[in-house]
N, C-alpha and C positions, 0 to 999 in steps of 0.2 A: 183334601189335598190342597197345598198352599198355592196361590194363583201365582207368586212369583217362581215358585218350583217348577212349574205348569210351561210358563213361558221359556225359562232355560230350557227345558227336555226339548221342546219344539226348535228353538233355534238349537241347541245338538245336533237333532235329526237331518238339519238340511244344508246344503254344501254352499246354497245360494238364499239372502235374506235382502229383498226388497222390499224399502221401509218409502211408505207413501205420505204427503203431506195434504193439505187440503189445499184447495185453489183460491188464489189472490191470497197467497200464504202471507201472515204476518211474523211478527219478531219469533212469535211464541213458537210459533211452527216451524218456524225453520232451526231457530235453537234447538229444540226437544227432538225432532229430527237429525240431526247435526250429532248432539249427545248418544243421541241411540244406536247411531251409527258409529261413533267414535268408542263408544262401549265394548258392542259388540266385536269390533274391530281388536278390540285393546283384548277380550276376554277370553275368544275363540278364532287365536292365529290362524289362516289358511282358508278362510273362510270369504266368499265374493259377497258383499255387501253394498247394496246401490242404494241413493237417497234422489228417490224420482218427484217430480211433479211440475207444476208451472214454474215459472221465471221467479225471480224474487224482490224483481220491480225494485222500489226506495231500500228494502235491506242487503240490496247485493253487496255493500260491502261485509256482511258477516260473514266469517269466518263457515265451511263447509254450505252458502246460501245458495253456489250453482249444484243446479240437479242433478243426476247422473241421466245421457239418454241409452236406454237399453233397448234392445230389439225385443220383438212382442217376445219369440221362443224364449227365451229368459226365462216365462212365469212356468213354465210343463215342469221343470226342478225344481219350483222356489218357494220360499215362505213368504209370504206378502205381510207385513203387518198395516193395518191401515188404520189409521187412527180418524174418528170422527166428532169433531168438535160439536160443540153445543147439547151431548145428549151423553159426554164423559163416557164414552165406549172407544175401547180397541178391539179392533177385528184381526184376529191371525187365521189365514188361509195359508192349505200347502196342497200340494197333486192330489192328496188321497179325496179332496173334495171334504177333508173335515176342518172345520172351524172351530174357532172358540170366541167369543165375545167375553171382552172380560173390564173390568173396572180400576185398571193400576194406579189413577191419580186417587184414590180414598177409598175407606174401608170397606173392601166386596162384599156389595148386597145381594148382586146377584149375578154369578160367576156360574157360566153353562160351559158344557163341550157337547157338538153334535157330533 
């Protein structure tokens, strides 16, 4: 199964997709954050899409760089996607407590779902 196939079906599934950034976020992260979010936005009308995390310090002027702040109950509906820098993993979490860890900057080597 194609891991980008993977990722659409999940944002489908959920009415609410909270995309998380790393902390002391840099250009990178808040852009790729920003795009994921304006993606999503652009590809699946109707759909509540926040871009959470810390402040964004020297890149506030970029374009989508303020976070969204959402209340904790937010996450019992939602799809959290959380990306982790330095080890090129994205984590997608939703209610049912299944994840998938997967590899979308280069070619999946090793693309799970539990």
């Amino acid at each position: 199964r194609d891991m980008f196939e993977e990722i659409i079906r999940e944002i489908g599934k959920h009415n609410r997709i909270i995309i998380h950034r790393h902390s002391k976020p840099d250009g990178d992260a808040i852009g790729s954050q920003a795009g994921l979010k304006y993606l999503i936005e652009e590809n699946f009308p109707g759909k509540e899409v926040y871009a959470v995390g810390d402040a964004a310090g020297r890149y506030a002027f970029m374009d989508g760089s303020t976070p969204d702040v959402i209340p904790d109950g937010y996450y019992a509906d939602a799809l959290a996607i959380v990306r982790i820098p330095g080890i090129n993993r994205t984590v997608f979490r939703s209610k049912t407590g299944r994840h998938s860890d997967m590899n979308p900057d280069a070619i999946p080597i090793n693309s799970r779902t539990v």
